[in-house]
VEXKE-453749 format. One record per residue (C-alpha): residue in one letter; x, y, z; residue number from 0. Coordinates in Angstrom, 3 decimals. Layout:
BEGIN
 resn        u        v        w resi
    A        X        Y        Z  NUM
...
REM end
This chain:
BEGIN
 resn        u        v        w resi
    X  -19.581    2.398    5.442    0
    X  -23.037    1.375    6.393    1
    X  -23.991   -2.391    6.871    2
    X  -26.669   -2.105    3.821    3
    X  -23.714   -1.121    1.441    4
    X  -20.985   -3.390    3.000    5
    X  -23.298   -6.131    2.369    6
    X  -23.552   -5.038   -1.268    7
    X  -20.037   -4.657   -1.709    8
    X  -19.459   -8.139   -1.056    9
    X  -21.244   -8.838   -4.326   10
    X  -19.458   -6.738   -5.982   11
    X  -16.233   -8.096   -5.368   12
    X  -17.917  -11.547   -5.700   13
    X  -18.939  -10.480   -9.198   14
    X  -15.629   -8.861  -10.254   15
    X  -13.531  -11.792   -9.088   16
    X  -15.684  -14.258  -11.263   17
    X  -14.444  -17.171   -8.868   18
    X  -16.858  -19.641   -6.654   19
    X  -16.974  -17.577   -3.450   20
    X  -20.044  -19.124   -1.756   21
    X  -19.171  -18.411    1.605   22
    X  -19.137  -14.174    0.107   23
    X  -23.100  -14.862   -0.425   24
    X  -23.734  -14.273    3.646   25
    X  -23.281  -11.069    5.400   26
    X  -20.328   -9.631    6.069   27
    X  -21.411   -9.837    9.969   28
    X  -22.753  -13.734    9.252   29
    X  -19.260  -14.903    7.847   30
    X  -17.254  -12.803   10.629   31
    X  -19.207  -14.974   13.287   32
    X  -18.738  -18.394   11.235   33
    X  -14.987  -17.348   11.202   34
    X  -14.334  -16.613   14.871   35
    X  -15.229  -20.736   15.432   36
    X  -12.040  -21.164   13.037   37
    X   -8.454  -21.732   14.150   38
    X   -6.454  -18.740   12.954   39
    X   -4.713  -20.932   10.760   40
    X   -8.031  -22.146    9.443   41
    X   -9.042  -18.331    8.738   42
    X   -6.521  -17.375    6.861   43
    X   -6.971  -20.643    4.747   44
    X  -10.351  -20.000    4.122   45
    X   -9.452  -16.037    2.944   46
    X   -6.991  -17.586    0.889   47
    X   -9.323  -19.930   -0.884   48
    X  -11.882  -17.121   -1.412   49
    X  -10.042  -14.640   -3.034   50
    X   -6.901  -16.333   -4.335   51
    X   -4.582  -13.630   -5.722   52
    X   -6.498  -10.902   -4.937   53
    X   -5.770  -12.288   -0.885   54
    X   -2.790  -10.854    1.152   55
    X   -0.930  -10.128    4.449   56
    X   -0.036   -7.151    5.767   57
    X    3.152   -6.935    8.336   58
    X    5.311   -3.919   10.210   59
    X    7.699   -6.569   11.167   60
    X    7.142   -5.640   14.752   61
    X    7.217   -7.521   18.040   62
    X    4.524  -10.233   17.450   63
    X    4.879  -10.021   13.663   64
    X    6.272  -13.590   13.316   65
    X    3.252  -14.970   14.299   66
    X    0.887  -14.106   11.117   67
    X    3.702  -14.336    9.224   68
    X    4.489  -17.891    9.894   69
    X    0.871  -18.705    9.486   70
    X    0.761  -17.508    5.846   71
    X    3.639  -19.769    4.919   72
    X    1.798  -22.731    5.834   73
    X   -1.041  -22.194    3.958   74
    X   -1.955  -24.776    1.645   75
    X   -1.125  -23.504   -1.704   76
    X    0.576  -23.727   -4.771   77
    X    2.112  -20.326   -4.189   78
    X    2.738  -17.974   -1.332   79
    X    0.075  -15.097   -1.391   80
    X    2.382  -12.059   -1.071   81
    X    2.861   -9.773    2.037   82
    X    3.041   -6.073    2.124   83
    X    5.366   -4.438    4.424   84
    X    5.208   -0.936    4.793   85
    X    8.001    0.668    5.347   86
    X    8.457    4.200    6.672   87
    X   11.670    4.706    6.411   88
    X   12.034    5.946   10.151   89
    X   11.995    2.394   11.097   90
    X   14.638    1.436   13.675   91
    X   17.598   -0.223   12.647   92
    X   16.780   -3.269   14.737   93
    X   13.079   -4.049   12.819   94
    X   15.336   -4.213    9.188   95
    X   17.430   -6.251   10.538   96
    X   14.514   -8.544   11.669   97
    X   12.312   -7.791    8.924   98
    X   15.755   -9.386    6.732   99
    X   15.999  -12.512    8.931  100
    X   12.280  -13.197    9.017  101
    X   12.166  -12.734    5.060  102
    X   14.997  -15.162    4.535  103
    X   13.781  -17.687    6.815  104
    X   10.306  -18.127    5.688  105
    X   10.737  -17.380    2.209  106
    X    8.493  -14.588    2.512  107
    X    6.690  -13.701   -1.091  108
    X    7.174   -9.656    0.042  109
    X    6.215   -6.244   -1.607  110
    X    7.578   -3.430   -0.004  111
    X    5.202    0.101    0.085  112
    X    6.670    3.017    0.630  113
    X    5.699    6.442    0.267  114
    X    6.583    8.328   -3.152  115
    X    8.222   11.216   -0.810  116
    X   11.365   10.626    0.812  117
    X   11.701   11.659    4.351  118
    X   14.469   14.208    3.849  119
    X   11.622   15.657    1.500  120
    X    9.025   15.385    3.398  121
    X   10.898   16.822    6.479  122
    X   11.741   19.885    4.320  123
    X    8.016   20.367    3.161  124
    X    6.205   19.992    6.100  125
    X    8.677   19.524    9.059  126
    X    9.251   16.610   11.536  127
    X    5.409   16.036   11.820  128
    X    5.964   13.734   14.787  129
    X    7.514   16.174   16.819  130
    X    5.086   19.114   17.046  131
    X    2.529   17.552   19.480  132
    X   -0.398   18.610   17.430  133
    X   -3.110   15.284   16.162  134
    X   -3.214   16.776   12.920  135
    X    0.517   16.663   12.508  136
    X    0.773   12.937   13.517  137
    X   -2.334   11.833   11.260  138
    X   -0.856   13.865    8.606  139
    X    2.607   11.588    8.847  140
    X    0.402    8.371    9.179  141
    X   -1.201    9.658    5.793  142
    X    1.851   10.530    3.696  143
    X    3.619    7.298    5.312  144
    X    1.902    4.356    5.998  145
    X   -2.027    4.766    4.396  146
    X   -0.977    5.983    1.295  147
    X    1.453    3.694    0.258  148
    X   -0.841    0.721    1.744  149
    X   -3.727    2.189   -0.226  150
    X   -1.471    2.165   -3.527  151
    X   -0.148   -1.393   -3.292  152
    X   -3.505   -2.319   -2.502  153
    X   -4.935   -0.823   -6.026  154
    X   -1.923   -2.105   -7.966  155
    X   -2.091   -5.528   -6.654  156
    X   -5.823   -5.366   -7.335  157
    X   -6.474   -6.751   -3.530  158
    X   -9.621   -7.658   -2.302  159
    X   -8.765   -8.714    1.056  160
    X   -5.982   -8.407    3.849  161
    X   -4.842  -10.403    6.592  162
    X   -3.635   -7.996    9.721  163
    X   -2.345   -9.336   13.247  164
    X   -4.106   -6.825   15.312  165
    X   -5.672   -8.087   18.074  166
    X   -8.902   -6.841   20.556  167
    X   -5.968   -6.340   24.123  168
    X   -3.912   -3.788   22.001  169
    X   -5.806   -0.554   22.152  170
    X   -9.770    0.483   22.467  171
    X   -9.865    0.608   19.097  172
    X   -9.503   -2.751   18.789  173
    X  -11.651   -4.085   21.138  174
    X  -14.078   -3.661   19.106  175
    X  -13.274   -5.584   16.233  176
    X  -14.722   -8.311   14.493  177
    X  -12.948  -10.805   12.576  178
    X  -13.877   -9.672    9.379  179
    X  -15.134   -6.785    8.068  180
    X  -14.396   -3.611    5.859  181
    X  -11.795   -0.975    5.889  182
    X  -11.515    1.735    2.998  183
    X  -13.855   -0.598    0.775  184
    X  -11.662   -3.454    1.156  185
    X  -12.317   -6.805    3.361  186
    X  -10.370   -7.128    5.750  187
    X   -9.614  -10.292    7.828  188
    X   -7.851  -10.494   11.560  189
    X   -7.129  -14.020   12.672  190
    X   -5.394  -13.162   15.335  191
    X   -7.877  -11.195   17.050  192
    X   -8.625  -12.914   20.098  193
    X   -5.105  -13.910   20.582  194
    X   -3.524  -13.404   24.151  195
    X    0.298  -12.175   25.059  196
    X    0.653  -15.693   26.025  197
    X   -0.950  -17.130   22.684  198
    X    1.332  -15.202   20.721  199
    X    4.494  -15.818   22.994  200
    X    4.061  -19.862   23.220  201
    X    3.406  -19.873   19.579  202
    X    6.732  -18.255   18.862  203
    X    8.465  -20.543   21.309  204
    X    6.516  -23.830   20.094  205
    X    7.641  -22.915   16.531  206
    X   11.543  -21.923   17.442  207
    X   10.460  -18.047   16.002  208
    X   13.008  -15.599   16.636  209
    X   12.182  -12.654   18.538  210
    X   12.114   -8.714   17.035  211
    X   15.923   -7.534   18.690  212
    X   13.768   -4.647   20.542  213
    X   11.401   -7.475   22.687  214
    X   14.494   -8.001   24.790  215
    X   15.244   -4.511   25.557  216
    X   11.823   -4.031   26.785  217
    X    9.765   -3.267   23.897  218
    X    5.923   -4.567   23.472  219
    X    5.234   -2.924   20.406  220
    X    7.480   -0.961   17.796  221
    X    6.945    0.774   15.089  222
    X    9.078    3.814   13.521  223
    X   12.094    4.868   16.006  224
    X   10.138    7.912   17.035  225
    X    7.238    7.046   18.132  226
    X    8.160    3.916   19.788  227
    X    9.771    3.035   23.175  228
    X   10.220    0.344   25.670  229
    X    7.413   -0.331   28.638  230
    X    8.046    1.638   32.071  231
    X    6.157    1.116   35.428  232
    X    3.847    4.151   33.833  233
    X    3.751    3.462   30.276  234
    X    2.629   -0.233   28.831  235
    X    1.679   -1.378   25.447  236
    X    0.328    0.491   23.082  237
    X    0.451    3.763   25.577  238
    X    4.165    3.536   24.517  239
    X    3.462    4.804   20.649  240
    X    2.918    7.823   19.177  241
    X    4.326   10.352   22.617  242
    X    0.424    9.269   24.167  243
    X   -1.117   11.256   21.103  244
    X   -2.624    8.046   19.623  245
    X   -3.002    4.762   20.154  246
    X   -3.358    4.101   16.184  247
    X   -1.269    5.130   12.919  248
    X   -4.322    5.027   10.478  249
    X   -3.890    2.018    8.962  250
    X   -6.661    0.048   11.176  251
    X   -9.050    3.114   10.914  252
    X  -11.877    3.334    7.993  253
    X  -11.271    7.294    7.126  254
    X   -8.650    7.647    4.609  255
REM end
């Protein structure tokens, strides 16, 4: 999407929602840089306050997903704005388990997206896409599994804007991120984007945040059970993911 058009797309939205959104009436570039002088906490207030219901957080219930995820609780608010967890159904056992114990504990408001095809089904259609080596496969999977069903909780839910917990050390990608900006014609907000390892690990500790199971077996990022590993002395991070392929499941990446 091209700045011009972004730009116009925030009045759009501003329009549709028929709610004061003064802060909507700057760029979308203008309000990212107001936003990175905010606290995290203070970002996600001020999405909040902008777009209300139409406002929520996204979460894979992975390693550092705690973080966010405590923020959003906090939030000053009648109500919890809700949180969409996609699930993949090839998640590991460990990251229900958490996702469970994370839900309970902070009352989560959650929505669960999955994809309309079941794995067995999709497996019989189109094979273990993961395990083929070929990009195409792997973006395929991303597609059917995680963008879709995002993209259709999105439209029923009638959101405007996300919250995500990616941040700018986690792949190339990401370093180039701004705080806010626009992903499949929806705003989307990253508060934790200049976070550290350490940031995210004395936050946990400060606020007595349990740990995804995997962290202690040597895991810096996880998402489904096949694609996902613990760190080596040749493999860190994000390198971990996806057999090297990618460093990204789609989700972050404007083409749908």
């Amino acid at each position: 999407m091209k700045k011009e058009s972004k730009d116009n797309y925030i009045n759009d939205l501003k329009n549709a929602a028929q709610v004061p959104q003064p802060a909507l009436i700057k760029s979308i570039h203008e309000t990212s840089k107001e936003l990175e002088k905010l606290s995290a906490e203070d970002q996600l207030q001020w999405a909040f306050e902008q777009f209300d219901e139409r406002f929520v957080c996204t979460t894979s219930f992975g390693i550092q997903s705690a973080v966010l995820l405590h923020m959003t609780v906090k939030l000053k608010s009648n109500q919890k704005p809700k949180v969409i967890w996609i699930d993949t159904g090839y998640l590991p056992k460990e990251t229900y388990t958490y996702a469970e114990e994370l839900t309970k504990l902070l009352e989560l408001n959650l929505v669960v997206a999955q994809s309309p095809l079941s794995p067995a089904r999709m497996e019989a259609l189109y094979g273990r896409l993961w395990e083929t080596g070929v990009q195409k496969d792997l973006e395929k999977y991303h597609q059917i599994r995680k963008v879709e069903p995002l993209e259709k909780a999105f439209s029923d839910l009638n959101i405007h804007c996300w919250a995500s917990g990616v941040r700018k050390g986690q792949t190339k990608n990401r370093e180039s991120m701004s705080n806010f900006d626009c992903i499949r014609e929806r705003f989307t907000l990253r508060p934790l984007l200049n976070w550290t390892k350490k940031d995210i690990f004395y936050y946990m500790v400060k606020n007595k945040l349990p740990q995804h199971p995997l962290f202690e077996q040597g895991y810096s990022t996880v998402g489904d059970w096949h694609s996902s590993g613990p760190e080596n002395t040749n493999t860190k991070g994000r390198s971990t993911r996806f057999g090297g392929l990618s460093e990204e499941c789609g989700i972050h990446l404007n083409s749908k």
